[in-house]
C-alpha positions in Angstrom: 195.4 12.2 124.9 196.6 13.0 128.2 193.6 14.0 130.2 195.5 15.0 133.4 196.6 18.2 131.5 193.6 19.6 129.9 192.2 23.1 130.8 188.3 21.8 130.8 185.9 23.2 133.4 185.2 21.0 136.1 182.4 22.6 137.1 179.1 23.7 135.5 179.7 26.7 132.3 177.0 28.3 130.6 178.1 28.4 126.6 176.7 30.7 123.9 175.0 28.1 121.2 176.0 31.0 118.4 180.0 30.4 119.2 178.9 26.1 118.9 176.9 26.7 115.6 179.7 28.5 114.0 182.3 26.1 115.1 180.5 23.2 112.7 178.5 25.2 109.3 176.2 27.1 111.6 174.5 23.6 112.3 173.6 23.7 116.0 172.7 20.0 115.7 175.4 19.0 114.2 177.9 20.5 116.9 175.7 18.1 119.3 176.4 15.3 117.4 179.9 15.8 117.4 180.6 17.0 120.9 178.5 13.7 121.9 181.1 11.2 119.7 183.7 13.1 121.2 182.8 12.6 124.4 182.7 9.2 123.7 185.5 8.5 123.0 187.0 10.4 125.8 185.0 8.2 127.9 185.9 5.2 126.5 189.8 6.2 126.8 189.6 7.4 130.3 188.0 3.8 131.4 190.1 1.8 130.1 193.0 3.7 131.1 191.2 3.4 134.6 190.6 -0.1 134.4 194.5 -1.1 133.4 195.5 1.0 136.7 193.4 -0.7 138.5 193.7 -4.4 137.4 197.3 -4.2 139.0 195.9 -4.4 142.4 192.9 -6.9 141.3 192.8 -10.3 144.0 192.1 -13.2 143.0 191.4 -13.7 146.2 188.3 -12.7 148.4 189.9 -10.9 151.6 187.5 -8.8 153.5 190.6 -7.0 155.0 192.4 -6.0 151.8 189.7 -5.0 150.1 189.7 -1.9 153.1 193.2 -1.1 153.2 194.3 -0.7 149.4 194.6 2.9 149.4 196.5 3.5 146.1 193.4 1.8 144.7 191.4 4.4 146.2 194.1 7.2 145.6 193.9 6.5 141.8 189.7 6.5 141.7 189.5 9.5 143.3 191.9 11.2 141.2 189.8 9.5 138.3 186.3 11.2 139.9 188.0 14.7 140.1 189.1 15.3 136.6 186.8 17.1 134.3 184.0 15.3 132.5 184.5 13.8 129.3 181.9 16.1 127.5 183.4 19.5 129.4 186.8 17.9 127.9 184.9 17.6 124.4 183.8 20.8 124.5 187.0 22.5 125.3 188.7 20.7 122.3 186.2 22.1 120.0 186.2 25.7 121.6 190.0 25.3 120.6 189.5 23.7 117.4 191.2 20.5 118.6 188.2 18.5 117.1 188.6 16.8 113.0 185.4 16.2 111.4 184.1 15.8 108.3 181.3 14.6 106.2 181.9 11.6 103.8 178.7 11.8 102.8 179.4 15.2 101.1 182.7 14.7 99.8 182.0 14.3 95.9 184.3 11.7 94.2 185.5 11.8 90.4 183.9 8.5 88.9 186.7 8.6 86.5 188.8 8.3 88.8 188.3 4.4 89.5 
């Protein structure tokens, strides 16, 4: 998913918990639990994609003065600080129903079927 282009708040929002419960069975819980994998996942995603950008300018190396002057290494982190939070990003995907769940536990199989 392309993070850069996503129309989370980057800031603070209060939500209403009735608009969260109705999003998932009216299970206030269980929107928790799924905003919280989400976020996960996001935050897995943006780190690595963080951590490829910056392995390019990794030294083998220890230089005490290019260690201060790489400033597309500290371009690219603070781009990485000022995008929105990986649980405002969550939350905005399920405000927009962006976000597949489902219970596997529920889902009733035929056992003639096998």
């Amino acid at each position: 998913m392309d993070y850069k282009k996503t129309n989370a708040a980057k800031t603070t929002v209060t939500r209403n918990t009735i608009d969260l419960r109705n999003r998932v069975d009216g299970n206030i819980y269980e929107a928790i639990v799924v905003l919280s994998r989400r976020a996960n996942q996001i935050s897995k995603g943006m780190k690595e994609e963080l951590h490829s950008k910056l392995q390019e300018f990794a030294s083998h190396q220890d230089n005490l003065e290019e260690i201060f002057e790489n400033r597309e290494q500290i371009e690219i982190s603070k781009f990485y600080e000022r995008l929105p939070k990986p649980h405002s990003i969550a939350l905005q995907e399920m405000m927009e129903e962006k976000i597949y769940f489902r219970h596997p536990e529920k889902e009733i199989t035929d056992p003639t079927e096998e």
